[in-house]
C-alpha positions as CSV (number, residue, x, y, z in Angstrom):
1,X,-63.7,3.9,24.7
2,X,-64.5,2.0,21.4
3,X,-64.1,-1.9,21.5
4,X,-61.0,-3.4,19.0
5,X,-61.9,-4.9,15.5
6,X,-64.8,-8.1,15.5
7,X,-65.7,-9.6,12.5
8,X,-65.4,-7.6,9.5
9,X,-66.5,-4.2,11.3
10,X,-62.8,-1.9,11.1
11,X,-60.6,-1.2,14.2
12,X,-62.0,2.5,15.5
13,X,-60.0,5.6,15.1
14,X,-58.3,7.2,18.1
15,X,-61.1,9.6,19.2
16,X,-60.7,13.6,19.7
17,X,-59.3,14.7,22.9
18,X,-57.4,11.1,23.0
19,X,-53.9,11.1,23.2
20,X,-52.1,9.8,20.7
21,X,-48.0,8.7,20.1
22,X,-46.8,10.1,16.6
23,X,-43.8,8.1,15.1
24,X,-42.0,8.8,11.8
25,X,-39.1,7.9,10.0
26,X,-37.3,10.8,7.9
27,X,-34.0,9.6,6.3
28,X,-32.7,6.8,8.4
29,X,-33.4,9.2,11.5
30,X,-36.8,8.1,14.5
31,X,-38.7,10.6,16.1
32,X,-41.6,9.9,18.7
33,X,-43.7,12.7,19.9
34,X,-46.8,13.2,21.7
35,X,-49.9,14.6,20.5
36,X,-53.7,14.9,21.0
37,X,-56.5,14.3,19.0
38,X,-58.5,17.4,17.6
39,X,-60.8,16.4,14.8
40,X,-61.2,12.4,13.5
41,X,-63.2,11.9,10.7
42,X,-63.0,8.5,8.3
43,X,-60.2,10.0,6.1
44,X,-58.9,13.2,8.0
45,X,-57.1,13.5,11.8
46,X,-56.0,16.7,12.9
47,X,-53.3,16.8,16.0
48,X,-52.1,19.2,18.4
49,X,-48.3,18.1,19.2
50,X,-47.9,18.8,23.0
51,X,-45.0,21.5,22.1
52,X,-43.9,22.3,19.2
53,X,-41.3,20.3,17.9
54,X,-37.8,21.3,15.5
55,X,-38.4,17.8,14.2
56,X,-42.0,18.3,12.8
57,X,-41.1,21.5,11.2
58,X,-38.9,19.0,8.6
59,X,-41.9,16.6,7.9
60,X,-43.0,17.5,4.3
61,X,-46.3,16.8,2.7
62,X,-47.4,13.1,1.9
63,X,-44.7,11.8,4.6
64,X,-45.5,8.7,6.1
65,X,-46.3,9.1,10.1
66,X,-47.4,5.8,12.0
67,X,-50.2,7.1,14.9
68,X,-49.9,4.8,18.5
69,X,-53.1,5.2,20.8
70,X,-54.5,2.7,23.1
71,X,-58.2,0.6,22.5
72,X,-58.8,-0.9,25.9
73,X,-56.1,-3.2,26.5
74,X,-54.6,-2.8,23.0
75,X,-52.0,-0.6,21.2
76,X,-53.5,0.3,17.7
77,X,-51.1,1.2,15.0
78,X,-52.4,3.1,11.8
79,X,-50.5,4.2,9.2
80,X,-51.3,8.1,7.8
81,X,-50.0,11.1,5.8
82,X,-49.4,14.0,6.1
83,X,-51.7,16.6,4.3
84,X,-51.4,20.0,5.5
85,X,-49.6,21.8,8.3
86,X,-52.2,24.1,10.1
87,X,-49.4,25.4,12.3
88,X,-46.2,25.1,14.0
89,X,-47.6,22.8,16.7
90,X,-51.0,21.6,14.3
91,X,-51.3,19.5,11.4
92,X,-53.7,17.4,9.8
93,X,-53.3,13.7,8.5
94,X,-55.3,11.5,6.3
95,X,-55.6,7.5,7.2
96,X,-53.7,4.9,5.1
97,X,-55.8,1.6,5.5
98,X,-57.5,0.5,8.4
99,X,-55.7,0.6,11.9
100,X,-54.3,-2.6,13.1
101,X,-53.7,-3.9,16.6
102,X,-50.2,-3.9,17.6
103,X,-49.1,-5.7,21.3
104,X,-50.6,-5.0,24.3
105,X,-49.4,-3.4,26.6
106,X,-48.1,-6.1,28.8
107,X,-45.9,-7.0,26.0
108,X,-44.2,-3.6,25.3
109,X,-41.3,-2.7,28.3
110,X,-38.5,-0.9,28.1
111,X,-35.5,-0.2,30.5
112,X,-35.3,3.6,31.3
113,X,-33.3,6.1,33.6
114,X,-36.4,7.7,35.9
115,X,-36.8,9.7,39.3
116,X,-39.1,7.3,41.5
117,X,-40.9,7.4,44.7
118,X,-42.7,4.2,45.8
119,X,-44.4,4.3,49.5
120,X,-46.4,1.7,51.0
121,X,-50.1,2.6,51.2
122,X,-52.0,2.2,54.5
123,X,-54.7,0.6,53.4
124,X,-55.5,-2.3,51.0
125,X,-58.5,-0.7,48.9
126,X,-56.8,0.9,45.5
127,X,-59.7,3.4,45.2
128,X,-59.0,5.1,49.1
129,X,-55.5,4.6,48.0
130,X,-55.9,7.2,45.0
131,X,-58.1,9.2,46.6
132,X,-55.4,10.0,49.2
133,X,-52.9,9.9,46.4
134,X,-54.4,12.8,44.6
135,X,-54.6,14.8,48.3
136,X,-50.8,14.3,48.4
137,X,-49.1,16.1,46.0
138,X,-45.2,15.8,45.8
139,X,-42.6,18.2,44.7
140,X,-40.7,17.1,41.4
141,X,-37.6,18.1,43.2
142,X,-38.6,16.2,46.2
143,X,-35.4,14.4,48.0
144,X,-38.1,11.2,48.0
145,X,-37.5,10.8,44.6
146,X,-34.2,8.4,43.7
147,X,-32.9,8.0,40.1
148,X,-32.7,4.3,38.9
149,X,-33.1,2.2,35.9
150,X,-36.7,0.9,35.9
151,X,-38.7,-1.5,33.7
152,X,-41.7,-0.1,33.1
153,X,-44.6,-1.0,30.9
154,X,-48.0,0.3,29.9
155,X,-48.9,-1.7,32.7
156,X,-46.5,-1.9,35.5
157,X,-43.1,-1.3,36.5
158,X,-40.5,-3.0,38.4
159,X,-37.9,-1.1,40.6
160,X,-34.9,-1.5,43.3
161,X,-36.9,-1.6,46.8
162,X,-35.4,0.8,49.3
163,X,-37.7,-0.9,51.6
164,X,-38.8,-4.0,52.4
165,X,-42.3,-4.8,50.3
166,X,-45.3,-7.9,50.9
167,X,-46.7,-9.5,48.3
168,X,-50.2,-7.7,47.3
169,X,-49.2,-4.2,49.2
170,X,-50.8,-1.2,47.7
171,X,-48.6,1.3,46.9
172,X,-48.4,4.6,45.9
173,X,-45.7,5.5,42.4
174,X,-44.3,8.6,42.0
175,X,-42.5,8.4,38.4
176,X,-41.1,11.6,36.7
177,X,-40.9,11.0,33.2
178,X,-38.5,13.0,31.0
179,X,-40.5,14.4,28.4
180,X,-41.2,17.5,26.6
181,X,-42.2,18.8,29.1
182,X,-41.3,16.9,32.1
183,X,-44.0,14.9,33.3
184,X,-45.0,13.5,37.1
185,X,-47.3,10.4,37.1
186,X,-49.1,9.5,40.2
187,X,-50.0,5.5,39.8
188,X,-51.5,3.1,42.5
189,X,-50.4,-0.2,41.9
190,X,-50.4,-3.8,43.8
191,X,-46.9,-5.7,44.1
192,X,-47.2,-8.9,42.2
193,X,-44.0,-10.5,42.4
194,X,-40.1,-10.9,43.7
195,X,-37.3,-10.6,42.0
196,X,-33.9,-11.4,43.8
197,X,-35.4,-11.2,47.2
198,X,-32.3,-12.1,49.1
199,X,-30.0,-9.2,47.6
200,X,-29.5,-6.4,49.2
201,X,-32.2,-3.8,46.9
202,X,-34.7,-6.3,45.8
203,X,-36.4,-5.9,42.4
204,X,-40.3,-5.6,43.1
205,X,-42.5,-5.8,40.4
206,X,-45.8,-3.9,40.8
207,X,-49.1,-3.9,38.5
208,X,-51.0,-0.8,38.3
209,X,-54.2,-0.3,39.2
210,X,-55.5,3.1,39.4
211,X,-54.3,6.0,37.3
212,X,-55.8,8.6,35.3
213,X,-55.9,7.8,31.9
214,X,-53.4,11.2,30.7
215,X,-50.8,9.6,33.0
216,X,-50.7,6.3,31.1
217,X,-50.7,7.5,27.9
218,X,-47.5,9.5,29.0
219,X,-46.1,6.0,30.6
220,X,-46.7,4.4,27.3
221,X,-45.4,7.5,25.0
222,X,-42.3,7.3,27.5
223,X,-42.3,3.0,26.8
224,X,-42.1,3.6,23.0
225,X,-39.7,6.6,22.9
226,X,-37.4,4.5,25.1
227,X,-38.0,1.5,22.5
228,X,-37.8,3.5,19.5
229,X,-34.3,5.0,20.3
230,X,-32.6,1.3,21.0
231,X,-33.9,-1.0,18.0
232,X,-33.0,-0.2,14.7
233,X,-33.9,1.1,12.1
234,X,-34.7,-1.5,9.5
235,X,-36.5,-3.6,12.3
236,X,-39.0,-0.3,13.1
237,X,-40.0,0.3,9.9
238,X,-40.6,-3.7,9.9
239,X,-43.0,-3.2,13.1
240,X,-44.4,-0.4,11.7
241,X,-45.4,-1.5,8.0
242,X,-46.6,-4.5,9.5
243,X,-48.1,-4.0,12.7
244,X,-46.9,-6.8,14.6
């Protein structure tokens, strides 16, 4: 993927097939949706919302929507319009300005109701780890999964331990995400730290370190959504206006 902003060269443009996080603002009410890149070119953007969306069907022309996709380590905001709806789940935007780099991803959590399933990998090499990972699949409905309140980040997530966990274990996340539609993500991830270690369910804190790169851009669309529907409304459109 393209490198962020140096020198006077412009931040890139989330590139076609990328996955992108569509925010908009439409008289004092916040949507988020997910959507994927089709076409970029300097001053159009055409997207493919992952369902279609009641929402999207009120968004007029020339309305402001703010695009969220990842540079590397980076969140990158840009600011566009809308210029023509191609169909119910297609529409085309232009650019307003050059994209600017918003936090990273370590810096963007967000507390959230989930369904997760963490087991303790066998062995210490992340790479095995996923490759045994993807040879396990697991049922959504699968009795493994509990429903708790998780803090979970572009990056990592943090979760009451059913079971005793060692600093630097490789483990294997199960997360179900409630999107539209429902989503399973498959992470492996190293513990990196305690958190109340003498009660009786533990926090654990774990960093991720191999997924594919469609489940992370659902854990960040899930991050934002969960963001976006707690802070208000005055302090969004400041985040979004000014990138910060």
């Amino acid at each position: 993927m393209s490198q962020t902003k140096t020198g006077s060269h412009p931040a890139p443009l989330p590139e076609e097939d990328q996955q992108v996080t569509i925010v908009s603002v439409r008289e004092g009410h916040i949507s988020v949706l997910p959507a994927r890149v089709l076409v970029t070119r300097p001053h159009k953007i055409a997207l493919s919302l992952d369902a279609p969306s009641a929402e999207a069907q009120r968004w007029t022309d020339g309305q402001t929507l703010t695009l969220l996709y990842t540079v590397g380590e980076h969140i990158m905001r840009l600011r566009t319009e809308l210029r023509e709806r191609v169909a119910d789940d297609r529409v085309t935007v232009e650019p307003i300005g050059d994209a600017k780099e918003g936090d990273r991803r370590d810096f963007r959590r967000a507390d959230l109701d989930a369904r997760i399933r963490i087991k303790r990998c066998e062995t210490k090499d992340t790479a095995i780890a996923r490759e045994q990972q993807l040879a396990s699949q697991l049922a959504e409905d699968s009795p493994e999964f509990e429903m708790q309140r998780i803090n979970l980040s572009g990056s990592g997530v943090s979760f009451e331990a059913r079971e005793p966990f060692e600093l630097d274990d490789v483990v294997d996340v199960r997360i179900v995400l409630e999107m539209r539609p429902r989503r399973t993500v498959a992470i492996i991830g190293r513990v990196v730290r305690h958190v109340k270690p003498d009660a009786p369910r533990p926090i654990v804190a774990v960093r991720f370190a191999e997924l594919s790169e469609a489940d992370q851009d659902a854990v960040i669309y899930s991050v934002f959504a969960a963001h976006f529907a707690t802070v208000g409304l005055s302090e969004l459109e400041d985040e979004l206006s000014t990138g910060a």
